[in-house]
C-alpha positions as CSV (number, residue, x, y, z in Angstrom):
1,X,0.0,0.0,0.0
2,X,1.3,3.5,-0.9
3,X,0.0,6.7,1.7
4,X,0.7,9.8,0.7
5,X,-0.1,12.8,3.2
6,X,-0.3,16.4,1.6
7,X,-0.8,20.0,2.7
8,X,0.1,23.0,0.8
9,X,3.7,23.5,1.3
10,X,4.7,19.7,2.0
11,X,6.7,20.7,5.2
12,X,4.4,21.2,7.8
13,X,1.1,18.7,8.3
14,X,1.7,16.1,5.6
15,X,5.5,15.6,7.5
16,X,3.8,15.7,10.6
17,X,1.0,13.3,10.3
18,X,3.9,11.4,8.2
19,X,6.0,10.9,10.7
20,X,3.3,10.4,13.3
21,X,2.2,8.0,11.1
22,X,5.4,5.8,10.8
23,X,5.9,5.7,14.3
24,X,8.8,8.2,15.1
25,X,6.4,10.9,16.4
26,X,4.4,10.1,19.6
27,X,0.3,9.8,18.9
28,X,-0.1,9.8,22.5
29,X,1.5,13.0,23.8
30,X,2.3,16.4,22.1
31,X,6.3,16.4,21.5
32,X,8.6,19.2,22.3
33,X,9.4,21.8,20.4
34,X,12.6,20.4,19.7
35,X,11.0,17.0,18.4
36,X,9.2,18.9,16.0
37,X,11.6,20.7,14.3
38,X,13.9,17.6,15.0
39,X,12.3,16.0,11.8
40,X,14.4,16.1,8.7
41,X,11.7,17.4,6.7
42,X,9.6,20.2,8.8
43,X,9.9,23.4,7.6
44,X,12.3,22.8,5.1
45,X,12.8,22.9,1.8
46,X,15.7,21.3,-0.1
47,X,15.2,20.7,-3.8
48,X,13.8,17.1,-2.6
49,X,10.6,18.0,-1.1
50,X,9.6,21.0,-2.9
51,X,6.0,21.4,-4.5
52,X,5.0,18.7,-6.4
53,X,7.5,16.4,-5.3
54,X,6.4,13.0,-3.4
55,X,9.2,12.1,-0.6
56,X,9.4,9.0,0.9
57,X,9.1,9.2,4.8
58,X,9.3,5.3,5.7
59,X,7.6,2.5,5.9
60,X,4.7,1.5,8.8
61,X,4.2,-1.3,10.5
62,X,2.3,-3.1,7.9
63,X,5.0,-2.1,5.6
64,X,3.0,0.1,3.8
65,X,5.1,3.2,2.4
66,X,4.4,6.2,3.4
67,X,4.8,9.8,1.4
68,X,4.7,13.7,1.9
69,X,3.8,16.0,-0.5
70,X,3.5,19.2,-1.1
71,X,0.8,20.4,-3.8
72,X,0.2,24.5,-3.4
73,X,-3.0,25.4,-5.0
74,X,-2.6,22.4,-7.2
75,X,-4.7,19.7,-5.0
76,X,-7.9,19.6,-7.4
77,X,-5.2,18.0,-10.1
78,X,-2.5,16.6,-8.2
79,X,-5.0,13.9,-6.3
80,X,-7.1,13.0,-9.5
81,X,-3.6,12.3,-11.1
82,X,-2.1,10.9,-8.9
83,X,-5.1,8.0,-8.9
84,X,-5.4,7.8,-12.4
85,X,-0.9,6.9,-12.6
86,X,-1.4,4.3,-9.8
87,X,-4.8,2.9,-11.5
88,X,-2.3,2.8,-14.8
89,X,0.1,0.8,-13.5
90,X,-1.8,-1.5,-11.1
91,X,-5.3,-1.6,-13.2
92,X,-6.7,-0.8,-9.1
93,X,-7.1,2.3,-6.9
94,X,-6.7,-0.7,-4.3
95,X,-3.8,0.4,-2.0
96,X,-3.4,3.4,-2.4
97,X,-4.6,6.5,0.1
98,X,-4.2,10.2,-0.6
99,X,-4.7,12.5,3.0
100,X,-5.4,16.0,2.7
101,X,-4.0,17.1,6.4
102,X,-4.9,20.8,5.7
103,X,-7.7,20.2,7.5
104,X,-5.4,20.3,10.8
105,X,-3.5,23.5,9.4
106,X,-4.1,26.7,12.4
107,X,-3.4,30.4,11.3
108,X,-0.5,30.5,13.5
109,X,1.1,27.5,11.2
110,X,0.3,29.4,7.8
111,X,2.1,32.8,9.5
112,X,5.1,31.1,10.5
113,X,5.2,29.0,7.2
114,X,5.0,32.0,5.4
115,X,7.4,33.6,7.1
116,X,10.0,30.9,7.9
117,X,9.5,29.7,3.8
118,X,8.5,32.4,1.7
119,X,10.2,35.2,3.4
120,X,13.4,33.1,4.1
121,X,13.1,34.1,8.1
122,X,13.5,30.4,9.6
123,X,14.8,32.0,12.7
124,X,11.4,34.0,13.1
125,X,8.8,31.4,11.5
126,X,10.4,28.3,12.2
127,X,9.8,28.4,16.1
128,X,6.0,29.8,15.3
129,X,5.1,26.7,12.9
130,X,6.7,24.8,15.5
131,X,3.9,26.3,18.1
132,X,1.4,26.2,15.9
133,X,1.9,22.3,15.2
134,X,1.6,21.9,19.2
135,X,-1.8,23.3,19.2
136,X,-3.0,21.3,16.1
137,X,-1.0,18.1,17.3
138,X,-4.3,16.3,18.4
139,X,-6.3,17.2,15.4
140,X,-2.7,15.5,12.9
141,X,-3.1,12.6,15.2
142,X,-6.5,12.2,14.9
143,X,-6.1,12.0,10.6
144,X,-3.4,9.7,11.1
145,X,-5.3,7.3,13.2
146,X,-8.6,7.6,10.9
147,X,-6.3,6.5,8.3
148,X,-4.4,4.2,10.3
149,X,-8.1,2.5,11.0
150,X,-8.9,2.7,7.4
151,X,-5.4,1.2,6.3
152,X,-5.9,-1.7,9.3
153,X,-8.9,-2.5,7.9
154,X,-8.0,-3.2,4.5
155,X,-5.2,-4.9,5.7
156,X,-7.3,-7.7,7.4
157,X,-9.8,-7.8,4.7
158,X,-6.8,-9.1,3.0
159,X,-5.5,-11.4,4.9
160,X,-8.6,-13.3,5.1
């Protein structure tokens, strides 16, 4: 199975729930600030994980890969192509999920975003995305375990 979690820049939620997801981040407990911006990805850009690009986080404990992905104001194209390519190649939509973990994106997220990304002030709008993700931490986690639950259930469906 192939999950790809995105949000509009690719470097705040999607990592998040991405890394929540795979087991590194806690989904019991809100991490430190210096957990969050521990993560090799979060609120960073480096040619790898820019807009439109799908980076491979890990792999779950089914085994299932997971993605991040950052898609702008592109989200109305990037998810309809990204299911017709994997129905292409595997004549299924079967095992593959595409998140949208804007949902869980606060205002104090998109200022320091902005700020730390698009004004190239990481030393003001890294430490404000990094508060922001602290007071959306429970709404990431929740995503990650409704697809979690989703991915657990097709899992067993499987196996039987």
């Amino acid at each position: 199975m192939h999950i790809i979690y995105h949000c509009y820049g690719g470097t705040h939620t999607s990592v998040i729930a991405s890394y929540i997801h795979i087991g590194v981040l806690p989904a019991d407990k809100v991490p430190t600030k210096e957990e969050i911006e521990g993560i090799p990805m979060f609120d960073r850009l480096n040619g790898q994980n820019d807009t439109g690009h799908i980076v491979s986080i890990g792999t779950d404990e089914y085994g299932n890969n997971v993605y991040s992905l950052g898609v702008k104001n592109g989200k109305k194209l990037v998810e309809p192509a990204l299911k017709d390519l994997y129905y292409h190649l595997f004549n299924t939509n079967d095992g593959l999920l595409i998140i949208d973990t804007s949902s869980a994106t606060n205002w104090i997220m998109k200022i320091g975003g902005f700020t730390s990304i698009a004004l190239k002030m990481p030393v003001i709008g890294r430490p404000l995305v990094s508060y922001g993700v602290t007071k959306a931490y429970k709404n990431i986690v929740q995503i990650v375990k409704n697809v979690k639950a989703q991915e657990s259930a097709e899992y067993n469906a499987i196996k039987r």
